[in-house]
C-alpha positions as CSV (number, residue, x, y, z in Angstrom):
1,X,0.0,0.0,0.0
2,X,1.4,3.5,-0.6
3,X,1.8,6.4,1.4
4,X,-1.4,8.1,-0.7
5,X,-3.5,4.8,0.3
6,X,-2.6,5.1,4.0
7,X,-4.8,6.5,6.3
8,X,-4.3,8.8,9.4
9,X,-6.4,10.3,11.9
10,X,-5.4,13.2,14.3
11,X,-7.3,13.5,17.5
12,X,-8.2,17.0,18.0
13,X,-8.4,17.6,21.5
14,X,-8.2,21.0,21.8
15,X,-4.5,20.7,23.4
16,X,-2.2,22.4,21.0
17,X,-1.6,23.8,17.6
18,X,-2.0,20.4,15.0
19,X,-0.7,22.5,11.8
20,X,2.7,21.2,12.1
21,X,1.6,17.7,12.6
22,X,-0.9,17.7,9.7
23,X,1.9,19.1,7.3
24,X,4.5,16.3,8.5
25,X,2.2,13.7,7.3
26,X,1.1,16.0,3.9
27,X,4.7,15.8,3.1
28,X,4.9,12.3,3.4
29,X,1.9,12.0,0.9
30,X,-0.8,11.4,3.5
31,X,-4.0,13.2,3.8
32,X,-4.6,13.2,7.7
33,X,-8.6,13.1,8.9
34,X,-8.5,15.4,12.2
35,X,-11.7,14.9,14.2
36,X,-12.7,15.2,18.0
37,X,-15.8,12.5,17.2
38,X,-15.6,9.6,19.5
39,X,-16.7,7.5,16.8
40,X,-14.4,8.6,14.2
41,X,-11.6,8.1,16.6
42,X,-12.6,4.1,17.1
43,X,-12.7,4.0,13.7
44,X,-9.8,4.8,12.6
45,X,-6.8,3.0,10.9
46,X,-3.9,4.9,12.3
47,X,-4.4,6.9,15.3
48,X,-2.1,9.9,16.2
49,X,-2.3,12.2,19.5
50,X,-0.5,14.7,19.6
51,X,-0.7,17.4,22.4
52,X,0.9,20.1,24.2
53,X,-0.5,22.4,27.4
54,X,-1.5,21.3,30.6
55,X,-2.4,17.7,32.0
56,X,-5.4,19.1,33.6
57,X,-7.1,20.4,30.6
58,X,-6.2,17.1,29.2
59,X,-7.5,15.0,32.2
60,X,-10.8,17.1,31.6
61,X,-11.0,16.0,27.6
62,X,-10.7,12.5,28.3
63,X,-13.2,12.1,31.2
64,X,-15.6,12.6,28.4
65,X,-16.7,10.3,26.1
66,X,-13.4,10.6,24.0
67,X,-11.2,8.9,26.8
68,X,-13.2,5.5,26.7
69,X,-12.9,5.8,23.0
70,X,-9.2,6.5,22.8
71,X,-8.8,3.5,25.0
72,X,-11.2,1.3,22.6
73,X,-9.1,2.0,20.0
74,X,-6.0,0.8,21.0
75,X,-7.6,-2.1,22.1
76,X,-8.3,-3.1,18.7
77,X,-4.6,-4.0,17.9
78,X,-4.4,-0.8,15.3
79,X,-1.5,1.9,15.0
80,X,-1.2,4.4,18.0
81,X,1.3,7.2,18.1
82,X,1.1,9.9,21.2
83,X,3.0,12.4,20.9
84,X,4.5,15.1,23.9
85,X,0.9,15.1,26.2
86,X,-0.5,12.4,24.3
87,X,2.2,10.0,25.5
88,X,1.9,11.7,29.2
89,X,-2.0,10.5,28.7
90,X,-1.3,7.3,28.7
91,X,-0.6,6.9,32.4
92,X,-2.4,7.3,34.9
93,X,-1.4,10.7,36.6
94,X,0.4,13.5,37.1
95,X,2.1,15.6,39.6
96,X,1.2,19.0,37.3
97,X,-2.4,18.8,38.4
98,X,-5.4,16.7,39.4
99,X,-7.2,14.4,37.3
100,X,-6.7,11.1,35.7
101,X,-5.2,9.7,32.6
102,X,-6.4,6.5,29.7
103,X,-4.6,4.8,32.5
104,X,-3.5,2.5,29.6
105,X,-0.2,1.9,30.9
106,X,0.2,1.8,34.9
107,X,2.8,4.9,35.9
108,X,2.6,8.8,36.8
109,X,4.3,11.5,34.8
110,X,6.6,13.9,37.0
111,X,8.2,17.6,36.7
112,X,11.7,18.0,36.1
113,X,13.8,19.0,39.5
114,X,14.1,22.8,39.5
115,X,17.8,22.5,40.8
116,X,19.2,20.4,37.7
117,X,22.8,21.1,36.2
118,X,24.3,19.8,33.4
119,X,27.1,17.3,34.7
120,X,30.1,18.1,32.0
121,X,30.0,21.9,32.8
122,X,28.0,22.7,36.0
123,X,25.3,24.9,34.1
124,X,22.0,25.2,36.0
125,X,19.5,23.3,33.2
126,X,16.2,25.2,32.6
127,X,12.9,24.0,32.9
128,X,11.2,23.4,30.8
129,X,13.5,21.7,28.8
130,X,13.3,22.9,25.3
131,X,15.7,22.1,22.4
132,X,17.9,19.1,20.8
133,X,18.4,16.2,22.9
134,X,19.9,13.1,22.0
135,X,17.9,9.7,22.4
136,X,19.3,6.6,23.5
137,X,17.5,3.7,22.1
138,X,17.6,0.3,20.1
139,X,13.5,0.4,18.9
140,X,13.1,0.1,15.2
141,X,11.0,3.0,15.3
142,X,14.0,5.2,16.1
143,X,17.9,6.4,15.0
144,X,20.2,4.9,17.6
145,X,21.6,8.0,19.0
146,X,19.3,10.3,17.3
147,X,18.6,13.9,17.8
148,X,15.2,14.7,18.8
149,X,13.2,18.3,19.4
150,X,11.8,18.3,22.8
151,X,9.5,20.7,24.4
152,X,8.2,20.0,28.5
153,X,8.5,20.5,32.2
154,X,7.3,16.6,32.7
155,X,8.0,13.0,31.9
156,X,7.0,9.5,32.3
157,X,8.0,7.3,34.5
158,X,6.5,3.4,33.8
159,X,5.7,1.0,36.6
160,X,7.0,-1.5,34.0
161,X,10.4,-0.5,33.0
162,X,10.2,-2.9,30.0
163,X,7.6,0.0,28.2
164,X,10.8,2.0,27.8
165,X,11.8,2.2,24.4
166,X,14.3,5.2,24.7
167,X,15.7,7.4,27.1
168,X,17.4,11.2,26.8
169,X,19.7,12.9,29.4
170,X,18.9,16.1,30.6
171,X,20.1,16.5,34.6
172,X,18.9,13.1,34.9
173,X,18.1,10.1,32.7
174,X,14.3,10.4,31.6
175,X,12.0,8.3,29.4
176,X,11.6,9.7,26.0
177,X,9.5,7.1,24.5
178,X,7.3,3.8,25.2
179,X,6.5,1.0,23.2
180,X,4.0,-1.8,23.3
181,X,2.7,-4.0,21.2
182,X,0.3,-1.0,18.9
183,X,1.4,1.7,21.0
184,X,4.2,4.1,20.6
185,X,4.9,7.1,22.3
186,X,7.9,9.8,22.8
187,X,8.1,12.8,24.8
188,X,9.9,14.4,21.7
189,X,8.4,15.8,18.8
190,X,8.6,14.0,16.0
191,X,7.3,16.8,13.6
192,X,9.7,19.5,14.7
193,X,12.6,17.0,14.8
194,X,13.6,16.9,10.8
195,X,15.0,14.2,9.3
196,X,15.1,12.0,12.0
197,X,11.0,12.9,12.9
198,X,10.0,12.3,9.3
199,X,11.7,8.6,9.4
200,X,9.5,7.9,12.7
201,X,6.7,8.9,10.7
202,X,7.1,7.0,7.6
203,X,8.2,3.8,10.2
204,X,4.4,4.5,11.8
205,X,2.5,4.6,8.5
206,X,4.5,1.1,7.4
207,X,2.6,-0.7,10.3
């Protein structure tokens, strides 16, 4: 099947600008559906959330009728790719504010230390952490070593260390990115990230 035949769906939750996502996957030659519909979401082939504010607002989204559909969706064995918040979603909660996750995974997403410093040259690290960070990981879906564009204050950390599919240094080891079975997520943004993003990408509409 070609990149033209393949279909993608966005959920629009509200959560962040989707313009640069939508034109990641229009330069790979893929017409993305975005939609907020519960039913359109369960439906879909490939299933991408992408997000970026606050967990609570989140938290409020999915303890509507799009949560239970988000989580029927990956029950059905099809592509799921969170992306930034929509990885963070997964689990069940987080320390930024009240409210619960899918719950999909088991796990809590925490903020970044405010006293971090980088250990080669004793520079305090700002949160949030925003820039290039390279990723350390063996997951097909990724570079080994590869340079990612990252944007939070939070991150993931699994009850199940085995769901970590890559990690990034930045004052302390973090998760970047989760894989199971459909499901793959990173912290990173796969859409600002280039060359390396647009690979991800193409690797998630092979599936």
């Amino acid at each position: 099947m070609s990149a033209t035949q393949r279909q993608v769906t966005i959920a629009n939750l509200g959560l962040g600008n989707l313009h640069s996502v939508v034109q990641s996957f229009v330069r790979l030659g893929v017409t993305a559906t975005i939609t907020a519909d519960p039913d359109e979401l369960r439906r879909a082939e490939r299933l991408v959330f992408p997000g970026q504010g606050a967990f609570r607002e989140c938290a409020e989204v999915l303890s509507g009728e799009v949560g239970p559909a988000l989580r029927d969706f990956i029950a059905t064995g099809r592509p799921y790719l969170g992306i930034c918040l929509g990885m963070q979603a997964l689990f069940d909660t987080s320390e930024e504010s009240e409210g619960q996750g899918l719950g999909v995974f088991p796990g809590r997403v925490v903020r970044f230390a405010s006293d971090m410093h980088d250990e080669a040259t004793g520079e305090r690290l700002k949160v949030p952490h925003m820039g290039w960070n390279q990723v350390q990981t063996t997951h097909p879906m990724l570079e080994p070593d590869g340079w990612y564009y990252f944007v939070h204050s939070y991150y993931v950390v699994p009850d199940d260390p085995g769901l970590v599919a890559a990690t990034s240094l930045y004052g302390t080891r973090f998760c970047a990115a989760v894989a199971r079975d459909n499901v793959f997520a990173c912290q990173f943004h796969p859409e600002k990230s280039h060359h390396a993003g647009a690979r991800l990408l193409e690797r998630f509409l092979a599936q």
